[in-house]
C-alpha positions in Angstrom: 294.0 51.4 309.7 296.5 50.0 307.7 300.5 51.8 308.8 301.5 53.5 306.4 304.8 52.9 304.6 306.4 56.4 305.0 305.6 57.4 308.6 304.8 61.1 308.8 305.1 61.7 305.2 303.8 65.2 304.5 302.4 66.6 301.6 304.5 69.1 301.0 307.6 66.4 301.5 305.6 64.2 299.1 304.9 67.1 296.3 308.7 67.7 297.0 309.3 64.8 295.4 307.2 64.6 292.3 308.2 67.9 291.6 312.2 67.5 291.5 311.6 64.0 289.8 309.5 66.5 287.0 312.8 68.8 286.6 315.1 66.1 286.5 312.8 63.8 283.7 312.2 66.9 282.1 309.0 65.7 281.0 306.0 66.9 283.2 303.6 64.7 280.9 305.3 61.8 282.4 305.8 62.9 285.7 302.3 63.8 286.3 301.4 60.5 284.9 303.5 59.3 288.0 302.0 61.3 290.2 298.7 60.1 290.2 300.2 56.6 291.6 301.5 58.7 294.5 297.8 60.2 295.2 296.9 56.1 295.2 299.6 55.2 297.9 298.9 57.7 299.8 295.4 57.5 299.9 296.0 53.5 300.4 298.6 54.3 303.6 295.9 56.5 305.4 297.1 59.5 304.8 293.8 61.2 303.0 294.8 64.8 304.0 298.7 64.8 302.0 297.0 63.0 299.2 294.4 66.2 298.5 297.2 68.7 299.0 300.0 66.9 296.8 297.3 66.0 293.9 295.9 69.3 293.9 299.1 70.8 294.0 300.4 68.5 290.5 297.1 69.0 288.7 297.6 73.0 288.8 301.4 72.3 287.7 300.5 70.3 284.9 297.4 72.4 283.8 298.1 74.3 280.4 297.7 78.3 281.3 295.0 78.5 278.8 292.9 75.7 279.4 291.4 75.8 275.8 294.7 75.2 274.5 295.5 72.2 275.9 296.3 69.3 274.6 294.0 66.4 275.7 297.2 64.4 277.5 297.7 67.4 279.4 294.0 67.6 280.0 293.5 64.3 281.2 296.4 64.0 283.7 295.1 67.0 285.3 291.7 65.9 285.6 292.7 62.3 286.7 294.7 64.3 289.4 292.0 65.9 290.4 289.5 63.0 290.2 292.4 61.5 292.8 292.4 64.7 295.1 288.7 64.7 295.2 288.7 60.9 296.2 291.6 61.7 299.2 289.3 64.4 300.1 286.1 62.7 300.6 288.1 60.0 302.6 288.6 62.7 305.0 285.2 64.4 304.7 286.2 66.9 303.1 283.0 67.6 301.1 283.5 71.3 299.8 286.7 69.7 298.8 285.2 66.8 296.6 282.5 69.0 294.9 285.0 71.9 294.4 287.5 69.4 293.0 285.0 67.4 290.8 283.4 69.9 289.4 286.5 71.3 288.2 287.3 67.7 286.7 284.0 67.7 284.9 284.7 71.2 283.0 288.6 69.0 281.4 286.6 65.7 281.4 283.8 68.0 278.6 286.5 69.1 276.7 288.8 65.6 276.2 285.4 63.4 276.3 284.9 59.8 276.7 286.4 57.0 274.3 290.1 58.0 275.0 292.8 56.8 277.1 295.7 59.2 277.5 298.3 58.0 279.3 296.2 54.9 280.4 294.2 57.2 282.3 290.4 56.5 281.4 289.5 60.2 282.1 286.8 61.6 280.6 283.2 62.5 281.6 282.2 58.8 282.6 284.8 58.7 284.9 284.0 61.7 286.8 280.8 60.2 287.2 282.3 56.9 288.8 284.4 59.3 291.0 281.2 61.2 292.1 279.6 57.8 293.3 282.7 56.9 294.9 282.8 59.6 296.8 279.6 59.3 298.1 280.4 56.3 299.3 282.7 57.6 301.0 281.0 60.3 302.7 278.0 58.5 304.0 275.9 59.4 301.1 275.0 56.1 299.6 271.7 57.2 298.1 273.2 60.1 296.0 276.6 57.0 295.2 273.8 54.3 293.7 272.1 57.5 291.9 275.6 58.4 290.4 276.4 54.9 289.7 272.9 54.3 287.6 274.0 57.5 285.4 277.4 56.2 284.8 277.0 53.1 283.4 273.8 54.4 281.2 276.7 56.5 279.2 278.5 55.0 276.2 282.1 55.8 277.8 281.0 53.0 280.2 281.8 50.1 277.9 285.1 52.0 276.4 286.4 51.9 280.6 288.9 49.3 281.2 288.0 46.3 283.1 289.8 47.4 286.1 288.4 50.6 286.5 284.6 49.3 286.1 284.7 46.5 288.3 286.8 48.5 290.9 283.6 50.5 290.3 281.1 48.1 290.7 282.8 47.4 294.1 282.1 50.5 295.3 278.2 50.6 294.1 277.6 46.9 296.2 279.1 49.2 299.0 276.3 51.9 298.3 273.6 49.5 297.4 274.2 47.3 300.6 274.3 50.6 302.9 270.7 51.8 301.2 269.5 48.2 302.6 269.6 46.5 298.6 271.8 43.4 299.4 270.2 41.5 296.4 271.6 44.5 293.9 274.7 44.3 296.0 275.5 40.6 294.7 274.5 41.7 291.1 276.8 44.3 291.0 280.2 42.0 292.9 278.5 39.0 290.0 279.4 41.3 287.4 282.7 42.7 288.7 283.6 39.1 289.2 282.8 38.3 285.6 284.6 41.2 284.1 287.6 41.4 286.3 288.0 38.5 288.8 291.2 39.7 290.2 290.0 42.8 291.6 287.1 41.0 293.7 289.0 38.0 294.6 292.4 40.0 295.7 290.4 43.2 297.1 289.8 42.9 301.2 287.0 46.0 300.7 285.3 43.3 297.7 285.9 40.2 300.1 284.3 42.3 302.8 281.1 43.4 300.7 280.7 39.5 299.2 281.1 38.2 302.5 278.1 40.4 304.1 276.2 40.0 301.3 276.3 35.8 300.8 274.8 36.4 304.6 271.6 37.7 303.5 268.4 35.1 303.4 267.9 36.4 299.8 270.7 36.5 298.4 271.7 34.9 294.8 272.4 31.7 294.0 275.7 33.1 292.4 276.9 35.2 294.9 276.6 32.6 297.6 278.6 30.4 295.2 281.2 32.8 294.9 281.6 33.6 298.5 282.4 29.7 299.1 284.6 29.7 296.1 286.4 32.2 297.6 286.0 31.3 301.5 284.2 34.1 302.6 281.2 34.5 304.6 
């Protein structure tokens, strides 16, 4: 497990800090906006646990009190927060957690709908979706993650997702598709990822992983055993 970068960093110590940063900006919108790149470090440093508590703790501080009164900024950093509390949750196997958390994501994600980006977040009922399959993945249910995954990318908000965000997701489908024993949708999936985003499978030790495995398959494709010897893996 990768160290993490603030040993023993708590979540309280880490909402601590988002929080005075939001009364010294005076601008929550922003602020919350930051705080979903705290829920990704600390997810990234290992520390799953005080990433569910400090992004559930800064979606509830930037929800509106009347929910059907918010404005759809405010509706889509607190969704995205939870979407990023749900994923730290599953990490930890949490799964009340995730479904509790999602399902709460999927009420906002209804009422902003796909096609926007507020505050570069993508949020909206496709990417609930996306967050459902990755957590899945996480928590050992790789059936339920391809099922998710075949859902998402049927929906129109699928094409109106950054790059980024759908080849980060297609990562995590080769993951589900190569744990239900599919290795040959596996390489389609990284293939496409590759082709919309190369960055994120070429820089992304959980991509180079999944490629690597599976170029080792007899029957894998012509492409994604290229690929894997473009990059050096296998």
């Amino acid at each position: 497990m990768e160290e993490a970068p603030f040993p023993g960093l708590g979540a309280d110590l880490a909402w601590l800090a988002v929080d005075r940063a939001m009364i010294a900006a005076g601008d929550r919108i922003l602020v919350a906006a930051a705080a979903v790149q705290l829920g990704q470090v600390l997810r990234a440093a290992g520390q799953a646990r005080e990433a569910t508590s400090a992004m559930r703790a800064a979606a509830y501080r930037i929800a509106p009190p009347v929910i059907e009164y918010g404005s759809p900024a405010e509706l889509s950093l607190c969704g995205t927060l939870l979407v990023q509390a749900a994923l730290a949750a599953a990490r930890h196997g949490d799964d009340a957690a995730v479904t509790e958390l999602l399902d709460e994501a999927a009420d906002l994600a209804e009422r902003v709908g796909d096609g926007h980006d507020h505050h570069r977040t993508g949020f909206g009922p496709t990417a609930v979706a996306l967050a459902r399959a990755a957590a899945a993945v996480d928590l050992g249910d790789a059936r339920d993650a391809v099922a998710w995954h075949g859902k998402a990318i049927q929906r129109d908000g699928w094409r109106w997702l950054p790059v980024e965000h759908r080849a980060a997701h297609l990562i995590d489908a080769a993951r589900a598709y190569l744990e239900v024993g599919d290795p040959v949708n596996a390489g389609r999936v990284l293939v496409d990822a590759e082709r919309i985003a190369p960055a994120e499978v070429r820089h992304r030790p959980t991509a180079r992983d999944v490629l690597a495995q599976v170029a080792r398959d007899p029957d894998a494709l012509a492409t994604v055993t290229q690929l894997a010897d473009t990059l050096g893996v296998g």
